[in-house]
mmCIF file as gemmi writes it, N, C-alpha and C atoms, coordinates in Angstrom:
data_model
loop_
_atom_site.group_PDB
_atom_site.id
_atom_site.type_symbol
_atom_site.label_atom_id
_atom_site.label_alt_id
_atom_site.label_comp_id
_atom_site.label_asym_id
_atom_site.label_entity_id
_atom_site.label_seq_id
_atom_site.pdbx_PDB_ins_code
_atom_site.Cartn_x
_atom_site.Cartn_y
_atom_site.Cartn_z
_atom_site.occupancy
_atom_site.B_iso_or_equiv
_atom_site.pdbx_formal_charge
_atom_site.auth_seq_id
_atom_site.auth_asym_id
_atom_site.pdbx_PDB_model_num
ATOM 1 N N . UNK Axp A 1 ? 129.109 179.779 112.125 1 0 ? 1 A 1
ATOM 2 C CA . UNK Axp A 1 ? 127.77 179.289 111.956 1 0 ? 1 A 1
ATOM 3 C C . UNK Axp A 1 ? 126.857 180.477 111.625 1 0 ? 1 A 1
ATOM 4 N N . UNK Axp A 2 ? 125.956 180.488 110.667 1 0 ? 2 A 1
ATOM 5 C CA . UNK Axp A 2 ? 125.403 181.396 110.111 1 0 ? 2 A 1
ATOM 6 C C . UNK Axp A 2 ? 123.926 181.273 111.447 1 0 ? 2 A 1
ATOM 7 N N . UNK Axp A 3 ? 123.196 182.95 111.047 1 0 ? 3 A 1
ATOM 8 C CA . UNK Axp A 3 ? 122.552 183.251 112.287 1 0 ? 3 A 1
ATOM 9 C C . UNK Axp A 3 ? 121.11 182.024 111.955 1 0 ? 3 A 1
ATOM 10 N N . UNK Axp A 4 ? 120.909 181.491 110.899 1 0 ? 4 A 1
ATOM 11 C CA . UNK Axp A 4 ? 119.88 181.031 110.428 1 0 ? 4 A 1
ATOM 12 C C . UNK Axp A 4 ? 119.992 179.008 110.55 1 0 ? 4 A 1
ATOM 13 N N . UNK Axp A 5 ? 120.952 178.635 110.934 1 0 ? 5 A 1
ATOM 14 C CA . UNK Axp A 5 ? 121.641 177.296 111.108 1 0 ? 5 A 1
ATOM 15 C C . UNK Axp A 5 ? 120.644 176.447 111.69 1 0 ? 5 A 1
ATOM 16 N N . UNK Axp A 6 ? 120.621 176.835 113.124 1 0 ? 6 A 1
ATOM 17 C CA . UNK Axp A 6 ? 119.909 175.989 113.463 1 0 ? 6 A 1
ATOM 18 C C . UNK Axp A 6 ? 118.42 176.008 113.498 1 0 ? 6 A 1
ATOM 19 N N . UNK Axp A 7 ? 117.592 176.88 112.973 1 0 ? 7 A 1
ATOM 20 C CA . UNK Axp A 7 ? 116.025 177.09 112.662 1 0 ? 7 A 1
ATOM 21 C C . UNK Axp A 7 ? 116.434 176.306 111.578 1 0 ? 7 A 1
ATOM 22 N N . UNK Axp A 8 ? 117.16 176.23 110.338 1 0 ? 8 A 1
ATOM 23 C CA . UNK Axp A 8 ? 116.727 175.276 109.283 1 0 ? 8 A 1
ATOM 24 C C . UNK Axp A 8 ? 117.167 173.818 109.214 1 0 ? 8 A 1
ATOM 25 N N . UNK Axp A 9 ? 118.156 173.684 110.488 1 0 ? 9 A 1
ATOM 26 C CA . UNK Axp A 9 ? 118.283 172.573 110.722 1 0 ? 9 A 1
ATOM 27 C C . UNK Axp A 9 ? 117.236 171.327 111.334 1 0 ? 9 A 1
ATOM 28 N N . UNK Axp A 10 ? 116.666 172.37 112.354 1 0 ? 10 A 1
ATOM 29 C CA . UNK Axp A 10 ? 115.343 171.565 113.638 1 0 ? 10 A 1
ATOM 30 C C . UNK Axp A 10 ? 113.919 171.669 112.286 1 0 ? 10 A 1
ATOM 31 N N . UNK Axp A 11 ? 114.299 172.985 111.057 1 0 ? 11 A 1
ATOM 32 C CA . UNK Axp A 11 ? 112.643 172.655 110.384 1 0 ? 11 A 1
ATOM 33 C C . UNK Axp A 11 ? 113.173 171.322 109.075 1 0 ? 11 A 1
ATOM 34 N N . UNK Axp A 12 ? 114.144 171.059 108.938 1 0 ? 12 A 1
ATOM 35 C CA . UNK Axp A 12 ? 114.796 169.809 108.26 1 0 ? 12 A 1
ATOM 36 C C . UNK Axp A 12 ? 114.263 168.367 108.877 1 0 ? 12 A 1
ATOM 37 N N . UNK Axp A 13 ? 114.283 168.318 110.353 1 0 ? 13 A 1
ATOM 38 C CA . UNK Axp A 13 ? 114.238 167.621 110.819 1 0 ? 13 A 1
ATOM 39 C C . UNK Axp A 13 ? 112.784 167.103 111.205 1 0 ? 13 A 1
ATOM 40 N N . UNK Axp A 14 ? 112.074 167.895 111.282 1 0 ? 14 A 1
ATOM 41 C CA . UNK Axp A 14 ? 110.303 168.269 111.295 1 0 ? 14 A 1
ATOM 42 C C . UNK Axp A 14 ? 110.14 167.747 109.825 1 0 ? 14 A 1
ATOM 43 N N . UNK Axp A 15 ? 110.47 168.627 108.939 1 0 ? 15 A 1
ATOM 44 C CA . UNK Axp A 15 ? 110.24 167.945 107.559 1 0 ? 15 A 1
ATOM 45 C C . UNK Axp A 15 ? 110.411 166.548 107.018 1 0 ? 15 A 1
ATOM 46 N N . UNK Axp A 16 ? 111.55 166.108 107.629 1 0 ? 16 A 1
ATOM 47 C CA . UNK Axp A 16 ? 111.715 164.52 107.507 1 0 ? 16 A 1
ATOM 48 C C . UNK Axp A 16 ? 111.072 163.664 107.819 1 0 ? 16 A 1
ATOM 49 N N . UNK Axp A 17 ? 110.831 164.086 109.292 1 0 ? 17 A 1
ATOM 50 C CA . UNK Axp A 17 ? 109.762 163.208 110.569 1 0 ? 17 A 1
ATOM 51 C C . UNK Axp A 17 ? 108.348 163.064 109.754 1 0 ? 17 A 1
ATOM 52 N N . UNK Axp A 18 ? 107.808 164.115 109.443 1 0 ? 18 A 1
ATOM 53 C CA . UNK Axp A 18 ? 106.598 164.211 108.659 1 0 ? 18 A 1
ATOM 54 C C . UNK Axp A 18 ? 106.428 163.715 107.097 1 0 ? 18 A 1
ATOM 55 N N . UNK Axp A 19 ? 107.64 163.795 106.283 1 0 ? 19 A 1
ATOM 56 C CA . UNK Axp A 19 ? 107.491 163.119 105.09 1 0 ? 19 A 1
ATOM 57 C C . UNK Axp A 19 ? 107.76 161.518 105.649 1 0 ? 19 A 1
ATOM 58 N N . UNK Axp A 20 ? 108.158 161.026 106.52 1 0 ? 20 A 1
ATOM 59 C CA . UNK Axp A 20 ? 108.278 159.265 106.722 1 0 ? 20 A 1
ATOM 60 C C . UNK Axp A 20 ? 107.278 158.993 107.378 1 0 ? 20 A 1
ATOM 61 N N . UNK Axp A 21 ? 105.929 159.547 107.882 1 0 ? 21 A 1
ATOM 62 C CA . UNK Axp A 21 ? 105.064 159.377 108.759 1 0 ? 21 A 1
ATOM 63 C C . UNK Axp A 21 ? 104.127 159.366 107.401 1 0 ? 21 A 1
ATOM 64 N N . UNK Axp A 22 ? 104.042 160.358 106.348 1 0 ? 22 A 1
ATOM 65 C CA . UNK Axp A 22 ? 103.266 160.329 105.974 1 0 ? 22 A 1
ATOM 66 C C . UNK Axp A 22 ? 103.59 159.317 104.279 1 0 ? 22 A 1
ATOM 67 N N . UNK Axp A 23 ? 104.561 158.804 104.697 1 0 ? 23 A 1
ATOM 68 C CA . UNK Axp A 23 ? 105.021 157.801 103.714 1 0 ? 23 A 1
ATOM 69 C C . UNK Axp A 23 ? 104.429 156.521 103.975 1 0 ? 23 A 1
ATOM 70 N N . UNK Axp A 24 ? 104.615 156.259 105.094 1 0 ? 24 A 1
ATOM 71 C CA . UNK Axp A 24 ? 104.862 154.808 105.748 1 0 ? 24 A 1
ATOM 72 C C . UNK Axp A 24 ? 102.869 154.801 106.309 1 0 ? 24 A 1
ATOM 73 N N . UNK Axp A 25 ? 102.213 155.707 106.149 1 0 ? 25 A 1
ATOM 74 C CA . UNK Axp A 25 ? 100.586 155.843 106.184 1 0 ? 25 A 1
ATOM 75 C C . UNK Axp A 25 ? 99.779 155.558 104.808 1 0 ? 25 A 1
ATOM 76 N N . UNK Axp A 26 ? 100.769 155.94 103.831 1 0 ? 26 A 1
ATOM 77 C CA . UNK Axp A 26 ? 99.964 155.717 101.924 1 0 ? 26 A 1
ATOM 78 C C . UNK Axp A 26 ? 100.713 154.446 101.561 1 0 ? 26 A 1
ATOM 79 N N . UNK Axp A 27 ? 101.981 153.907 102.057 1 0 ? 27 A 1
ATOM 80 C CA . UNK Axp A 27 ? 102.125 152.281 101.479 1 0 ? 27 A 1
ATOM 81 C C . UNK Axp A 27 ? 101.481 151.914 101.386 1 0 ? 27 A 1
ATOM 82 N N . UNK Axp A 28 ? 101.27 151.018 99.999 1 0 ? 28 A 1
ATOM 83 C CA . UNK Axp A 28 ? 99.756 150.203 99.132 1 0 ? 28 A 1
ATOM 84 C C . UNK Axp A 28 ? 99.86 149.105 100.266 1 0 ? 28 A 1
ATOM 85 N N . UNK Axp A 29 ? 101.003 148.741 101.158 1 0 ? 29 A 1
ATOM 86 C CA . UNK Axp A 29 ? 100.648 147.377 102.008 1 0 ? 29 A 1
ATOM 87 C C . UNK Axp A 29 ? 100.295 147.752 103.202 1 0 ? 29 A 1
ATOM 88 N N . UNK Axp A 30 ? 100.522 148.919 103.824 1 0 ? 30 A 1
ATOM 89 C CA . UNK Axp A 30 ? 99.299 149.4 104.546 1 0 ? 30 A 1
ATOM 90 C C . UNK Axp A 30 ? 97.831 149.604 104.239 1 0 ? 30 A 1
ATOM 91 N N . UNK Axp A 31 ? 97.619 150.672 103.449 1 0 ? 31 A 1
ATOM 92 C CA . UNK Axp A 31 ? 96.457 150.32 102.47 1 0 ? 31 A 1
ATOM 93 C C . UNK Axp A 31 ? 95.828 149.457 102.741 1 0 ? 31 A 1
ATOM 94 N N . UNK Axp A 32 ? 96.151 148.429 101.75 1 0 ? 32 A 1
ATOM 95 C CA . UNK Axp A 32 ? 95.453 147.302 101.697 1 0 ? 32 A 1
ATOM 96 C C . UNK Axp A 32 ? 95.129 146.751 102.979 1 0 ? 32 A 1
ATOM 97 N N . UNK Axp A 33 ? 96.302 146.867 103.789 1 0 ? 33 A 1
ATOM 98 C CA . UNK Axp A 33 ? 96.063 145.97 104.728 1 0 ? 33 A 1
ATOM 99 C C . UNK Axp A 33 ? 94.324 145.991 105.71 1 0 ? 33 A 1
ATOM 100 N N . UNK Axp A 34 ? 94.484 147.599 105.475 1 0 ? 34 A 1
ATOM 101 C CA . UNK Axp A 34 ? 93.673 148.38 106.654 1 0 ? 34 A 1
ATOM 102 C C . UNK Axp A 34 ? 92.295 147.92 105.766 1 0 ? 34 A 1
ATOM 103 N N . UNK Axp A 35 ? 92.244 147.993 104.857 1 0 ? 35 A 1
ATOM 104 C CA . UNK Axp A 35 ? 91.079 147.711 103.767 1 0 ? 35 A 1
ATOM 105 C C . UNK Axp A 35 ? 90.726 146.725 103.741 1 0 ? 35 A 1
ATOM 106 N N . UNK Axp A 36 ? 91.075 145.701 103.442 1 0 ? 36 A 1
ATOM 107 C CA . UNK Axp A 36 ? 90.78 144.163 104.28 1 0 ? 36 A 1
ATOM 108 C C . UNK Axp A 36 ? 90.363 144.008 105.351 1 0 ? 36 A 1
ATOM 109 N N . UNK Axp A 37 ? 91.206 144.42 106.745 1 0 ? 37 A 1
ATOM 110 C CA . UNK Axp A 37 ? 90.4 144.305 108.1 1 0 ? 37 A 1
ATOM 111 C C . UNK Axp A 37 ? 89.973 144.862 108.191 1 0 ? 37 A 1
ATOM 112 N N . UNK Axp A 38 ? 89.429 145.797 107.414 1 0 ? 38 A 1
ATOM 113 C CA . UNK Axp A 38 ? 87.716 146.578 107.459 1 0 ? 38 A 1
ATOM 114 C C . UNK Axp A 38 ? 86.732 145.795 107.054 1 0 ? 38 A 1
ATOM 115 N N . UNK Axp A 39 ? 87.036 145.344 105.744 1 0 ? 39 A 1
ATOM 116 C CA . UNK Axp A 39 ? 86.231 144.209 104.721 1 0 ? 39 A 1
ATOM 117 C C . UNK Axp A 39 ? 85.603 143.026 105.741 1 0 ? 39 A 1
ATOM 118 N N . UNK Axp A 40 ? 87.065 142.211 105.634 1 0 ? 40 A 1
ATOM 119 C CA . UNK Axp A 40 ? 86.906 140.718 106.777 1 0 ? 40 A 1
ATOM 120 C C . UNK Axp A 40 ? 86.997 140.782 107.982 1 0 ? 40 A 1
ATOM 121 N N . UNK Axp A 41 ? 87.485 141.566 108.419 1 0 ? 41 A 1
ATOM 122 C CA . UNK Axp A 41 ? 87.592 141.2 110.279 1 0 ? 41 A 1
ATOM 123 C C . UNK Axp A 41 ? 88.921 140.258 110.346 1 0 ? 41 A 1
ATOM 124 N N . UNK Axp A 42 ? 89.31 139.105 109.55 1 0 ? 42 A 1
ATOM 125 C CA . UNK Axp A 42 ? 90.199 138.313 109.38 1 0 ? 42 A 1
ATOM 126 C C . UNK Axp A 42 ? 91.704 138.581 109.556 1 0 ? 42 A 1
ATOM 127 N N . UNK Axp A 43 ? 92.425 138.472 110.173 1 0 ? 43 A 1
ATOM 128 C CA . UNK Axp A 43 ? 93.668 138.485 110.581 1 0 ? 43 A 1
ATOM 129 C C . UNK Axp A 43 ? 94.473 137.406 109.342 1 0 ? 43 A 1
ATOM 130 N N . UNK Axp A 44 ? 94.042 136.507 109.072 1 0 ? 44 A 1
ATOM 131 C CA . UNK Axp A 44 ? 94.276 135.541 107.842 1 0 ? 44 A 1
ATOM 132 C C . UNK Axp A 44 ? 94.76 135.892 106.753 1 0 ? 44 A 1
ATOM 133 N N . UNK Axp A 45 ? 93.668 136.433 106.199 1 0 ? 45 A 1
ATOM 134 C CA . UNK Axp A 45 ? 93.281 137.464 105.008 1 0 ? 45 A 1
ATOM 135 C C . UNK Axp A 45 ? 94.577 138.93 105.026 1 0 ? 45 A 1
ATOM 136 N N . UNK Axp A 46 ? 94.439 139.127 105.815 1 0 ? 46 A 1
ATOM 137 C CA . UNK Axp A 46 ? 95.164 140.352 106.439 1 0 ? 46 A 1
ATOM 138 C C . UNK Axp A 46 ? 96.329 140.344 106.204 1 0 ? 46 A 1
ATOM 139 N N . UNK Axp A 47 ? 96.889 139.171 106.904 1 0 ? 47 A 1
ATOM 140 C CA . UNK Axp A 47 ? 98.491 138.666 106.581 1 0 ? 47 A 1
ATOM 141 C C . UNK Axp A 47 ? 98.444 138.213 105.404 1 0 ? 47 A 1
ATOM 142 N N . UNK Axp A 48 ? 97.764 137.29 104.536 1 0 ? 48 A 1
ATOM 143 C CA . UNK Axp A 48 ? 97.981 137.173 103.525 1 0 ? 48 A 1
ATOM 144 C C . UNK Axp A 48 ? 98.296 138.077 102.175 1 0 ? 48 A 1
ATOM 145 N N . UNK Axp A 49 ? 96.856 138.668 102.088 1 0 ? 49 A 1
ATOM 146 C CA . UNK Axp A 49 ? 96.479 139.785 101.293 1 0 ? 49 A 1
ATOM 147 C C . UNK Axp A 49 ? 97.027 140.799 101.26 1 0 ? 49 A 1
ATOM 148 N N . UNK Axp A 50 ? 97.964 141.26 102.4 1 0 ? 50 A 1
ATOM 149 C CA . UNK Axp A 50 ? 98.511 142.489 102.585 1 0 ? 50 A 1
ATOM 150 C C . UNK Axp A 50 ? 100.367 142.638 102.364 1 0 ? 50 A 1
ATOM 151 N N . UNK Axp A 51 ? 100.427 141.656 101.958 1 0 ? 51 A 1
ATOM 152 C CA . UNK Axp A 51 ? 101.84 142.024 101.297 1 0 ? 51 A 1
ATOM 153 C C . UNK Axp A 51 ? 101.543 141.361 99.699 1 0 ? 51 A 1
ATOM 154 N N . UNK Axp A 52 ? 100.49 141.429 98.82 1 0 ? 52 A 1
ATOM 155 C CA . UNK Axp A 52 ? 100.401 140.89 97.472 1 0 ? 52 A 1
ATOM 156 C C . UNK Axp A 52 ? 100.998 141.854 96.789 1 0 ? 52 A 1
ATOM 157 N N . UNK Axp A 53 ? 101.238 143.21 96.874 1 0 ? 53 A 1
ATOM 158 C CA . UNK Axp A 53 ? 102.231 143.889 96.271 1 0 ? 53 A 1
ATOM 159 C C . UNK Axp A 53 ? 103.101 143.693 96.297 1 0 ? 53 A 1
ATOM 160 N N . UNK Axp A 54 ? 103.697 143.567 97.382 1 0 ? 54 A 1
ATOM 161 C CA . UNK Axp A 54 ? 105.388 143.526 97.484 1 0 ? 54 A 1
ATOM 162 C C . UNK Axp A 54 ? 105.589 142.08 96.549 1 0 ? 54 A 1
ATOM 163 N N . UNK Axp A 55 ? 104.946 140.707 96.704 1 0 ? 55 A 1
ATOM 164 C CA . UNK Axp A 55 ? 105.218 139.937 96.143 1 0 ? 55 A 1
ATOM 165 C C . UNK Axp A 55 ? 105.441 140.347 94.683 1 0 ? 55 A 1
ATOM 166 N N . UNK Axp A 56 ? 104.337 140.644 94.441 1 0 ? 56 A 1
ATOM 167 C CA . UNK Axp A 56 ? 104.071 140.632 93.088 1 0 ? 56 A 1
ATOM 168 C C . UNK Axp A 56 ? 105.516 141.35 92.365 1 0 ? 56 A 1
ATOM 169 N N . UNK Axp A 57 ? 105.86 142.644 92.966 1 0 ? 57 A 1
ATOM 170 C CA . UNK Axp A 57 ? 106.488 143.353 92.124 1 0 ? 57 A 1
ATOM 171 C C . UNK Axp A 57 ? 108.215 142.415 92.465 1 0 ? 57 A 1
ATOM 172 N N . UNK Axp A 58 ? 108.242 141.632 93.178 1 0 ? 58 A 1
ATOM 173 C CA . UNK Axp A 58 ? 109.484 140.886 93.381 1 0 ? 58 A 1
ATOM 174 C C . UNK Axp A 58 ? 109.455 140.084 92.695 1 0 ? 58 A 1
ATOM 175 N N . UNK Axp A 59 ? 108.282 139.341 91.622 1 0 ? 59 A 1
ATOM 176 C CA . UNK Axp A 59 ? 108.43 138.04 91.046 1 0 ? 59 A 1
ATOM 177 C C . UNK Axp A 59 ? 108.5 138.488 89.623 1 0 ? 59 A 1
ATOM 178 N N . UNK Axp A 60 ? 107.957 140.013 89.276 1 0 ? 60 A 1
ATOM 179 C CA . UNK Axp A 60 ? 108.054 140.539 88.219 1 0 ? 60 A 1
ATOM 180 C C . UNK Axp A 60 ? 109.727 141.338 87.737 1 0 ? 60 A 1
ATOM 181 N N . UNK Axp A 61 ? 110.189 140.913 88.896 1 0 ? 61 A 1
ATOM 182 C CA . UNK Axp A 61 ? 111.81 141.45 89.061 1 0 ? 61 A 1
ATOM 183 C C . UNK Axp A 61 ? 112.239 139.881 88.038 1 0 ? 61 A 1
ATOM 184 N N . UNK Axp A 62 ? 111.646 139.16 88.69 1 0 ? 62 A 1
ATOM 185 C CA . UNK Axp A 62 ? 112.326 137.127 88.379 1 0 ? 62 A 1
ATOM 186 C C . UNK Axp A 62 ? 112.023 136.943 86.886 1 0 ? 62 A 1
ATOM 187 N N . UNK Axp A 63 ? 111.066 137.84 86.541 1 0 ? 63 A 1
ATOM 188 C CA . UNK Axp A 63 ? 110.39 137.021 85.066 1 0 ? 63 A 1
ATOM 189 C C . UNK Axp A 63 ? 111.3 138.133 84.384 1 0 ? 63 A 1
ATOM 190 N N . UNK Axp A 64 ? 111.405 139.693 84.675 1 0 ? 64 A 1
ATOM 191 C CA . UNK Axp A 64 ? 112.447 139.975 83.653 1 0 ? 64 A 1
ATOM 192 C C . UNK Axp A 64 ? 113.389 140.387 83.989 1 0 ? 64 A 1
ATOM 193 N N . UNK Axp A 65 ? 114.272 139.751 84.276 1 0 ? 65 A 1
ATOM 194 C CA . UNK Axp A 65 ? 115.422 140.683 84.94 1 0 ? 65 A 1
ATOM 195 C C . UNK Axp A 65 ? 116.687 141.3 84.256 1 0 ? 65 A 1
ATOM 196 N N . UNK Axp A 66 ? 116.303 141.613 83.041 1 0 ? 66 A 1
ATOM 197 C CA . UNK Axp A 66 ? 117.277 142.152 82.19 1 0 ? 66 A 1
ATOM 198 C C . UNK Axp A 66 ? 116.339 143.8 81.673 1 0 ? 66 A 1
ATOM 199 N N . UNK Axp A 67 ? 115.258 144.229 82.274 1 0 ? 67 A 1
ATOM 200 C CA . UNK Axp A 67 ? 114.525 145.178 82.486 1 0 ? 67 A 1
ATOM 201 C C . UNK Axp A 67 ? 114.762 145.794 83.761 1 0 ? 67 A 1
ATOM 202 N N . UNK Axp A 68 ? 115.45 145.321 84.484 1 0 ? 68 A 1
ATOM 203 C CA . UNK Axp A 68 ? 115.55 146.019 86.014 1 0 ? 68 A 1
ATOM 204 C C . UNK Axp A 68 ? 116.238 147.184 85.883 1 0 ? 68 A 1
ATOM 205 N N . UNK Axp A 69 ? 115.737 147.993 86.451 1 0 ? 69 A 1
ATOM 206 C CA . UNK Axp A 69 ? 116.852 149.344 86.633 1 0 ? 69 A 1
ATOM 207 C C . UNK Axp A 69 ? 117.399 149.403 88.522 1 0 ? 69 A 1
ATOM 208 N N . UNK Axp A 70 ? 119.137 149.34 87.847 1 0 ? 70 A 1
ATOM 209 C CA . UNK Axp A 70 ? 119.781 149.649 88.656 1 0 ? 70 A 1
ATOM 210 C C . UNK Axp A 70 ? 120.167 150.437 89.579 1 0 ? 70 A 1
């Protein structure tokens, strides 16, 4: 085991933790979500409105699906 192993292993692991924290904080369905229950107050709205991306880009999978990349 080289003298440097485990410092770049534990800053690998820091690095990961922090790129999925700061992934899962800029999702457009977070986003949105948070942007809405700022807007409305509405829990409704909230659930609704806040996954219109994900839909969207799943139905745009349906209309062409000989454009999809594998």
């Amino acid at each position: 085991m080289a003298k440097n192993d485990k410092r770049n292993f534990a800053g690998g692991i820091w690095h990961g933790a922090f790129l999925a924290l700061g992934n899962s904080l800029t999702r457009p369905t977070t986003v949105i979500s948070a942007f809405i229950a700022e807007l409305t107050g509405s829990t409704v709205w909230v659930g609704l409105l806040g996954q219109y991306p994900t839909i969207g880009y799943r139905k745009a999978k349906k209309i062409n699906p000989k454009d999809r990349v594998v």
